[in-house]
Structures are given as structure tokens and as C-alpha cells.
MDAnalysis code that builds the backbone (N, CA, C; Angstrom):
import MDAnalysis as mda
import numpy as np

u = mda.Universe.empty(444, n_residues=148, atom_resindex=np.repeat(np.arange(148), 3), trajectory=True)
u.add_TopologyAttr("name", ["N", "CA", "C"] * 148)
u.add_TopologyAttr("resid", np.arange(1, 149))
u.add_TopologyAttr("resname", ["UNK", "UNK", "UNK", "UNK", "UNK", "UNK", "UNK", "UNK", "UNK", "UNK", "UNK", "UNK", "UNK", "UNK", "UNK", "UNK", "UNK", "UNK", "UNK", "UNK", "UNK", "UNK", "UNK", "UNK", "UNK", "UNK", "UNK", "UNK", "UNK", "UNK", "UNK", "UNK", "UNK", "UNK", "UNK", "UNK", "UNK", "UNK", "UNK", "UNK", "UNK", "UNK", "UNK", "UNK", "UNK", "UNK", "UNK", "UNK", "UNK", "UNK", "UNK", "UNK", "UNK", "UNK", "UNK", "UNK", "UNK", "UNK", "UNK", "UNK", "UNK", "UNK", "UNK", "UNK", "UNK", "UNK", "UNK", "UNK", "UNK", "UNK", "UNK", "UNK", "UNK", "UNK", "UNK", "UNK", "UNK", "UNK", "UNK", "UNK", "UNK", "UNK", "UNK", "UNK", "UNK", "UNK", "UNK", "UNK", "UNK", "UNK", "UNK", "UNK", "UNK", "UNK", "UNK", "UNK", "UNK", "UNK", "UNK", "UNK", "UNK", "UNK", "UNK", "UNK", "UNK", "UNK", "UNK", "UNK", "UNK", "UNK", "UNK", "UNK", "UNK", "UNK", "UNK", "UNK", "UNK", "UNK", "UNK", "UNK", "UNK", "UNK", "UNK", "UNK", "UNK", "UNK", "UNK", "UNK", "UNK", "UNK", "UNK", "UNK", "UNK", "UNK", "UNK", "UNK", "UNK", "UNK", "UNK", "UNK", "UNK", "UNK", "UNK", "UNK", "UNK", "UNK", "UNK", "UNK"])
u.atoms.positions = np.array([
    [4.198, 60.057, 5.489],
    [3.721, 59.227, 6.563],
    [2.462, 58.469, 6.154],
    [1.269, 59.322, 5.547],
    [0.628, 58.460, 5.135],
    [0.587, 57.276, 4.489],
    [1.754, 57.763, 3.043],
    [1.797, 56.817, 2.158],
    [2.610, 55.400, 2.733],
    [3.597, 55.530, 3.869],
    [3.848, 54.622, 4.787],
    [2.648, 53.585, 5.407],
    [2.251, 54.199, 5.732],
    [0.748, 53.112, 6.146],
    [0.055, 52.362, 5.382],
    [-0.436, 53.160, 4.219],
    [-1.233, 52.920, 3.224],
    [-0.354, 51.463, 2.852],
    [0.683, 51.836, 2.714],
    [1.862, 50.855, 1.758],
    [2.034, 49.313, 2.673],
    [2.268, 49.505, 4.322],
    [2.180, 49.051, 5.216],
    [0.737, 47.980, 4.953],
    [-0.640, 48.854, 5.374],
    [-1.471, 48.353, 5.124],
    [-2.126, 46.600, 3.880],
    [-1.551, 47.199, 2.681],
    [-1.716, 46.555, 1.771],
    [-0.563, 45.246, 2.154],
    [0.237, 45.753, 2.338],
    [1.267, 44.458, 2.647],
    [0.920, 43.318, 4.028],
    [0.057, 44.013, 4.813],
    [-0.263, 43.363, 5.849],
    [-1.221, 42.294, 5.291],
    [-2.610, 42.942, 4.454],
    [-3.267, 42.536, 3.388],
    [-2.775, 41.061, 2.636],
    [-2.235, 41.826, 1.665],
    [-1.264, 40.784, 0.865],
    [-0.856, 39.378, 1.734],
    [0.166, 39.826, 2.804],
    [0.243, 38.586, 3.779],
    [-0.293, 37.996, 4.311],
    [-1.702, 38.194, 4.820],
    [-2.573, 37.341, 4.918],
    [-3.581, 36.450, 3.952],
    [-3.912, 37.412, 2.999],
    [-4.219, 36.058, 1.779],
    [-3.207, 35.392, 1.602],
    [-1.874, 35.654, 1.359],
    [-1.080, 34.315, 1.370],
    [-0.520, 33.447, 1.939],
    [-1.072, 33.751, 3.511],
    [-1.100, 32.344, 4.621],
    [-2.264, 32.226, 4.382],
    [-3.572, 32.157, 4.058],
    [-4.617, 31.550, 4.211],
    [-4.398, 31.100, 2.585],
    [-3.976, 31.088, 1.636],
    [-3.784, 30.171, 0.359],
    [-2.598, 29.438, 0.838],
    [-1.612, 29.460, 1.572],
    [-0.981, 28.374, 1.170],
    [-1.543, 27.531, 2.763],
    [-2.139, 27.627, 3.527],
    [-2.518, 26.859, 4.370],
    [-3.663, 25.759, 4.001],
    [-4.618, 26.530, 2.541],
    [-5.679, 25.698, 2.381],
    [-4.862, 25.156, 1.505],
    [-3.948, 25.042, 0.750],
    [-3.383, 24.636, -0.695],
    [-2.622, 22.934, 0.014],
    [-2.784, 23.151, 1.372],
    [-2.035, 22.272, 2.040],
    [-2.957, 20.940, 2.867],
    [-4.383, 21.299, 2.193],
    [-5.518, 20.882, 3.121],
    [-5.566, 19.229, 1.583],
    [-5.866, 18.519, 2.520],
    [-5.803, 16.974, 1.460],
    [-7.255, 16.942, 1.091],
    [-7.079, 15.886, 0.002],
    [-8.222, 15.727, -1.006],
    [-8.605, 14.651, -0.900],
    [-9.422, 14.178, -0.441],
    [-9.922, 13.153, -0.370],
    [-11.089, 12.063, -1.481],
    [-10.746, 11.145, -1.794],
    [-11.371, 10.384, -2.809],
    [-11.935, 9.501, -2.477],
    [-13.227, 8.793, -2.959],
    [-13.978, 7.799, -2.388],
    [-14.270, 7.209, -3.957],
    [-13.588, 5.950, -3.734],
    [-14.017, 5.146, -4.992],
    [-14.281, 3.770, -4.750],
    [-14.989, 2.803, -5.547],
    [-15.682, 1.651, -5.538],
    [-16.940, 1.528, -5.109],
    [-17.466, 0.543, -5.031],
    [-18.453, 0.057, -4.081],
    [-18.733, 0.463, -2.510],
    [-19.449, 1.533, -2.168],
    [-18.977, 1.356, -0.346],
    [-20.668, 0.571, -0.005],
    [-20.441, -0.719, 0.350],
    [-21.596, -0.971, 0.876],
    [-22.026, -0.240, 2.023],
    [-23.198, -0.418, 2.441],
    [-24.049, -0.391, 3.624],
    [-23.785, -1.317, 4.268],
    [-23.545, -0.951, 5.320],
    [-22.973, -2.025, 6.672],
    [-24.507, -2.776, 7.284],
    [-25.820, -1.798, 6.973],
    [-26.540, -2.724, 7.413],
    [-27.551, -3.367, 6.269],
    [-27.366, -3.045, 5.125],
    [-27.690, -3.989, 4.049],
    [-26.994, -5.005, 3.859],
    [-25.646, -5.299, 4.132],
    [-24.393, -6.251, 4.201],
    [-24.736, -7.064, 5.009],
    [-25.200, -6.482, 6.450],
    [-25.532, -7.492, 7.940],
    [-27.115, -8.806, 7.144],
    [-27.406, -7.973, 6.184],
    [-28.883, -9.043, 5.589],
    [-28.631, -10.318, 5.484],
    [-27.278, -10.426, 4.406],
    [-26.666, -11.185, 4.165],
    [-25.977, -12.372, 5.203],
    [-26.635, -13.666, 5.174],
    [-25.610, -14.749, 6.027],
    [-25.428, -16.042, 5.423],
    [-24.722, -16.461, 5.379],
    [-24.197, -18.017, 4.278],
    [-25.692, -19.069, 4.818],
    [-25.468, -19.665, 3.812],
    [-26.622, -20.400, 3.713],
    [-28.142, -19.846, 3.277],
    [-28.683, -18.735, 3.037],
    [-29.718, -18.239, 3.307],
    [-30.100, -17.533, 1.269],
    [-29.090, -16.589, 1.361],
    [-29.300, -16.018, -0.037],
    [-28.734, -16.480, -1.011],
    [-30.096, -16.331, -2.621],
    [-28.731, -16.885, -3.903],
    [-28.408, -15.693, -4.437],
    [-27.280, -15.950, -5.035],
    [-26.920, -14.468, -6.011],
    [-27.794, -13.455, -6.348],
    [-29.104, -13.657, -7.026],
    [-30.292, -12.858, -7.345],
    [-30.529, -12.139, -6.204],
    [-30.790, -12.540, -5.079],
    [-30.893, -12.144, -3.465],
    [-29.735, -10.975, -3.332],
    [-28.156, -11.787, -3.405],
    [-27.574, -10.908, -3.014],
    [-27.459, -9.674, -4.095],
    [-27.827, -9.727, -6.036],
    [-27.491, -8.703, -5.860],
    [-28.295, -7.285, -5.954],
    [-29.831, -7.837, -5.253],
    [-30.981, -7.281, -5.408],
    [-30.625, -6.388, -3.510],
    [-30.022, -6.721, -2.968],
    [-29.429, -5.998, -1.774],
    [-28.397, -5.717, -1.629],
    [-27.138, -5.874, -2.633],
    [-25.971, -5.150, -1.866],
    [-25.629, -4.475, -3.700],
    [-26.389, -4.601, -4.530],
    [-25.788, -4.427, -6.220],
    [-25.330, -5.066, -6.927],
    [-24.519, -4.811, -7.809],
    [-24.015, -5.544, -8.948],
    [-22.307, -5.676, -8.126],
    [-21.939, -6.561, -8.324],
    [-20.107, -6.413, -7.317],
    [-19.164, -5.519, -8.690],
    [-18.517, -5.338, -7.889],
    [-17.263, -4.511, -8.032],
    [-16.449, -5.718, -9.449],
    [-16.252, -6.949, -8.897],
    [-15.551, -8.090, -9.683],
    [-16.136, -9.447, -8.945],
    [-15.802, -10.286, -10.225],
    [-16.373, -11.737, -10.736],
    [-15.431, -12.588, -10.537],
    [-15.273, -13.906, -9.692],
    [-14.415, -14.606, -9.990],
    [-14.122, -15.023, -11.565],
    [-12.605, -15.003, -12.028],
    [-13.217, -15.127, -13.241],
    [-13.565, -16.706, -13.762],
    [-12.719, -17.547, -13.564],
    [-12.856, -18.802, -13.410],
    [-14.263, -19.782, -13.184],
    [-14.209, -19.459, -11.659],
    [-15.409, -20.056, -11.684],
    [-16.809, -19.819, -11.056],
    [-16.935, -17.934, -11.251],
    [-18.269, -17.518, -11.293],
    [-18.742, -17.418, -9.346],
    [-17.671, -18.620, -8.620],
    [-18.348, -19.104, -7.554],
    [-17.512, -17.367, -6.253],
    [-17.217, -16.131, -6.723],
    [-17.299, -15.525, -5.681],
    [-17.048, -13.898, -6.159],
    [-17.805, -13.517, -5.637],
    [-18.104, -11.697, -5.774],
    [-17.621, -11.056, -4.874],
    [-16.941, -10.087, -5.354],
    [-15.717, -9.021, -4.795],
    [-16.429, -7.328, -4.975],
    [-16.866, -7.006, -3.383],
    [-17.002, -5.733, -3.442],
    [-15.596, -5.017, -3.118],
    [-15.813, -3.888, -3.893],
    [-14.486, -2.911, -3.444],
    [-14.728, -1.605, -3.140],
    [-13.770, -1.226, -2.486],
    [-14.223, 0.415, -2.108],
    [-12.600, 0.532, -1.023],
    [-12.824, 1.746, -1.577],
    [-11.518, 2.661, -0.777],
    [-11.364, 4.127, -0.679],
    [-10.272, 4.779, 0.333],
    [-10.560, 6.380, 0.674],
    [-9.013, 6.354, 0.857],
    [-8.859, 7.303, -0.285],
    [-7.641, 8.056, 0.087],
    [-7.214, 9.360, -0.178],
    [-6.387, 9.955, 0.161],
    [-6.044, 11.180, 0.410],
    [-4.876, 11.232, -0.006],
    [-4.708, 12.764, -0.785],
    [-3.903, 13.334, -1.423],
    [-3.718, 14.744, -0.858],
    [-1.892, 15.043, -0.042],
    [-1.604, 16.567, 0.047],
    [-1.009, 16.845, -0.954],
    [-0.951, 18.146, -1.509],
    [-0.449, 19.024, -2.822],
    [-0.043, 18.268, -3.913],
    [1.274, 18.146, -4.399],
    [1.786, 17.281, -5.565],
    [2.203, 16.017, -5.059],
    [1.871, 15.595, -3.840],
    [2.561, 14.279, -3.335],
    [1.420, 12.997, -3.643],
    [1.947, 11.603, -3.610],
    [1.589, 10.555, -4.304],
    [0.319, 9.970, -3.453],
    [-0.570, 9.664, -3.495],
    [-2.566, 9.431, -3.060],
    [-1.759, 8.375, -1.728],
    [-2.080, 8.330, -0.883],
    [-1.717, 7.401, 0.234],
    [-3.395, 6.704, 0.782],
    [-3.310, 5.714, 0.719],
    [-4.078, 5.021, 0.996],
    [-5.112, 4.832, 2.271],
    [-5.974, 5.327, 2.757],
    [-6.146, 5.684, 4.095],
    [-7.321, 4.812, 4.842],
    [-7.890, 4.031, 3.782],
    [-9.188, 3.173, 4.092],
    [-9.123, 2.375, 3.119],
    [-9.368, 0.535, 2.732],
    [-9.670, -0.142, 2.193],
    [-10.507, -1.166, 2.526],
    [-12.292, -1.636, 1.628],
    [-12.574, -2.253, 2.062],
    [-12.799, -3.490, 0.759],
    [-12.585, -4.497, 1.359],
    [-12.903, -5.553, 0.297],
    [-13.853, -6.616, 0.664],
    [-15.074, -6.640, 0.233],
    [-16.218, -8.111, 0.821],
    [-16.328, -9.340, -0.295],
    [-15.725, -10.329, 0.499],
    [-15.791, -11.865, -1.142],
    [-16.920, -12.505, -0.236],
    [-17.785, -12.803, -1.133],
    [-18.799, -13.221, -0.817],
    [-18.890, -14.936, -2.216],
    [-18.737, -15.758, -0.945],
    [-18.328, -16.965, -2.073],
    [-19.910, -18.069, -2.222],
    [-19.524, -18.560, -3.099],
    [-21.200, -18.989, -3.491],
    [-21.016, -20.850, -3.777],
    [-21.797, -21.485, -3.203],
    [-21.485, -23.154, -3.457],
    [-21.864, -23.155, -5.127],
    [-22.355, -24.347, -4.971],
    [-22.838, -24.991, -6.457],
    [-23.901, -24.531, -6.497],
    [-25.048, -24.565, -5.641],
    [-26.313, -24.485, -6.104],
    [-26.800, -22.750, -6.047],
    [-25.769, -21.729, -6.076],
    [-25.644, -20.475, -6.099],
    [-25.735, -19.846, -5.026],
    [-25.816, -20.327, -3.957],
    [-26.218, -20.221, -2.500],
    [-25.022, -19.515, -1.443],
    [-25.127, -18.572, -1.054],
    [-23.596, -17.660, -0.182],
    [-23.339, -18.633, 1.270],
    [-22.070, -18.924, 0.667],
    [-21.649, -20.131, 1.478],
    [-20.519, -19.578, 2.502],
    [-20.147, -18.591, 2.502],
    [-18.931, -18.276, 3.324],
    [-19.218, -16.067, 2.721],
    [-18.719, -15.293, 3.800],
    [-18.688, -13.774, 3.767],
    [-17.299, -13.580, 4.223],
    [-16.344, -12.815, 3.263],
    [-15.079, -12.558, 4.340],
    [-15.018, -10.933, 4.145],
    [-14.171, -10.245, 4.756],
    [-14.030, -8.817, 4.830],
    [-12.552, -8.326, 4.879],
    [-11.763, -8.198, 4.251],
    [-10.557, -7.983, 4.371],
    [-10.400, -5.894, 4.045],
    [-9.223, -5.731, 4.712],
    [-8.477, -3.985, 4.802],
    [-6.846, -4.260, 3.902],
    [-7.216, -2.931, 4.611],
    [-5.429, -1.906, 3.447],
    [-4.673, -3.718, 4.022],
    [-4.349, -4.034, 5.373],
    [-3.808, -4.893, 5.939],
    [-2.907, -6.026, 5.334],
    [-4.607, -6.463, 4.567],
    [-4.455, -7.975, 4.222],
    [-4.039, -7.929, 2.411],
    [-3.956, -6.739, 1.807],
    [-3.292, -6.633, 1.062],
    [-1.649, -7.063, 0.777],
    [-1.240, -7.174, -0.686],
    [0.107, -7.631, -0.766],
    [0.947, -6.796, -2.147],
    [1.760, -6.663, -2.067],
    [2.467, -5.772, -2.981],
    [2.886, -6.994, -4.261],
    [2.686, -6.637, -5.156],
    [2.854, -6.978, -6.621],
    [4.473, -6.754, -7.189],
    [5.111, -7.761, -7.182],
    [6.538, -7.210, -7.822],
    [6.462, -7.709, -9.474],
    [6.643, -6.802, -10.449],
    [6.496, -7.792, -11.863],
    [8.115, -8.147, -11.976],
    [8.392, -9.309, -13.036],
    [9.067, -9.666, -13.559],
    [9.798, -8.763, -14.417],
    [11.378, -8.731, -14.283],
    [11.875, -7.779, -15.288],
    [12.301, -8.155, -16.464],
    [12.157, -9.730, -16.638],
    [12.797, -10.223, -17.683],
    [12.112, -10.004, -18.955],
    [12.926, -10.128, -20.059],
    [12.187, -9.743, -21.526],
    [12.531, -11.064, -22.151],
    [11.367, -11.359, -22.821],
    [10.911, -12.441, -24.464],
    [11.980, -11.661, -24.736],
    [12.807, -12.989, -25.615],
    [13.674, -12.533, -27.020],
    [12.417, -12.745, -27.848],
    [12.755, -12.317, -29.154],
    [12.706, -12.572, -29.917],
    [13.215, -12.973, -31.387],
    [12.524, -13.258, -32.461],
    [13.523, -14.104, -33.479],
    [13.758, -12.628, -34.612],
    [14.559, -13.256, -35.527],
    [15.246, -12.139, -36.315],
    [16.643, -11.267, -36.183],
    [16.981, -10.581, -36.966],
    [18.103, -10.048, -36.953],
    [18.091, -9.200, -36.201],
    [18.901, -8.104, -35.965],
    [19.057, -7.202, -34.639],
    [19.699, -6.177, -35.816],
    [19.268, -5.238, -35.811],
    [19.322, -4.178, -36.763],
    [20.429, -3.327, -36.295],
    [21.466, -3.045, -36.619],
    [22.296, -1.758, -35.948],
    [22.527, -0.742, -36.845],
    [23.700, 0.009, -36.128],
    [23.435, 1.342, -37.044],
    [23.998, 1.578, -38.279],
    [25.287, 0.824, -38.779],
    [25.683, 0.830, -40.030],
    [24.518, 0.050, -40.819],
    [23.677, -1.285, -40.536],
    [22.865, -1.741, -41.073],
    [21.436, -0.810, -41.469],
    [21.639, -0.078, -41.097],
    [20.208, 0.871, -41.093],
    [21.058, 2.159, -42.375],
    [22.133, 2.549, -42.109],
    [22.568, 3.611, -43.153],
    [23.224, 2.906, -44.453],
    [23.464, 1.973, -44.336],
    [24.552, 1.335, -45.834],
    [23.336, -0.700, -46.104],
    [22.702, -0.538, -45.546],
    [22.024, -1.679, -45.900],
    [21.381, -1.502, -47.123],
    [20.806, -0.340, -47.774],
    [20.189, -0.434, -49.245],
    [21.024, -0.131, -49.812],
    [22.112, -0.076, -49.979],
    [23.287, 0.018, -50.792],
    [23.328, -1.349, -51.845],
    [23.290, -0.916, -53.504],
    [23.285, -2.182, -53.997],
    [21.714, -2.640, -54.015],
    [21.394, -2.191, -53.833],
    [19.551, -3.362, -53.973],
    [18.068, -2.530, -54.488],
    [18.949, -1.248, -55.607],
    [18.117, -0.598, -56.057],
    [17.995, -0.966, -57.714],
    [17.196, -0.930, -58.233],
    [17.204, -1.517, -59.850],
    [17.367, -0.675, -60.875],
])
């Protein structure tokens, strides 16, 4: 009888560490990456007023550069979450273009989310290229004959 309990006991044991591991094992992970500005270091900022030096002596160095033509800075930042082995789902995106005239001056602020995003399809097609196309008798009987 004792050893019934005892045995009992431990198993009761046992079963509860392993609802409290697989309940936390189930708890998401959360990631914070990019730039997250300050919403009220951001509010400093209004078109017409600051040049680049200005802006990036208050909001940092940006995230990305137009590359072209220099004229607009891209903060980034985003939060997402990951349960167990399943794929990061996206749960917050923020993006600030902050566009600049000629004379370096912030001429326009926009703020875009996950929203205003767009999905990327690539191209499946392949470059030929020039040359022969090697197969498999050509690869086993091609040095045949062309040794000295």
C-alpha cells in the first residue's frame, strides 16, 4: 500500500512538470528588430524645418538610403512572434520615409504598417547559356582517344 502511493505520488509529480513544460514550450517569442523610433522624438520632426544633420542628430542614422538619389531615409522596425517550430508571423511593422528636397531640407514624413506592404513574386525563368551541354556518355567515354 505504501509503495502504491509513493509510486502514485511521483507520477502525480511527473505530470505536472509536464503540463507546465509543455504549456510554457507553447508560450511565443517575441523579436524586436530595426530601428523603433521614439514617437516623441519623431513628433520634432516637420517638413520644411529640419536638414538631414538635424534629422539625424534626433531620430539616428536610418535603417536605409535611397539609393539613387540620396533624397529619402527609411526607418525600419518590426515585432514578431514565433510559437514552437512554426514560421515568425509578423505582428507589428513600422516604416518612416522621410523625403528630403534639393537643398537637404525634410519635405514630406510618411508612415506606413504590415498593411501597406506587398508580396514579392521572383521570376522563374533561367539565362541559357552558351556551350555544350555535357551528358552522361560524354562525361564517361569523352577522353577516350585524347591521351598521348
Amino acid at each position: 500500500m505504501l509503495k502504491y502511493t509513493r509510486s502514485r505520488k511521483l507520477l502525480s509529480i511527473a505530470g505536472t512538470i509536464g503540463v507546465v513544460v509543455a504549456v510554457s514550450a507553447c508560450a511565443p517569442r517575441i523579436e524586436l528588430r530595426g530601428n523603433l523610433l521614439d514617437p516623441e522624438r519623431l513628433s520634432e520632426i516637420s517638413p520644411g524645418k529640419q536638414s538631414r544633420d538635424e534629422v539625424a542628430e534626433i531620430l539616428g542614422t536610418p535603417s536605409s538610403i535611397a539609393m539613387f538619389d540620396n533624397e529619402a531615409w527609411y526607418y525600419v522596425s518590426q515585432r514578431t512572434e514565433t510559437v514552437a517550430f512554426f514560421k515568425p508571423e509578423i505582428k507589428e511593422r513600422n516604416v518612416v520615409v522621410l523625403h528630403f528636397d534639393k537643398k537637404g531640407i525634410v519635405s514630406d514624413i510618411r508612415k506606413l504598417g504590415v498593411k501597406d506592404g506587398q508580396d514579392v513574386v521572383p521570376v522563374e525563368r533561367t539565362t541559357p547559356t552558351s556551350g555544350s551541354t555535357v551528358g552522361l556518355w560524354d562525361q564517361l567515354f569523352g577522353n577516350l582517344g585524347r591521351f598521348n
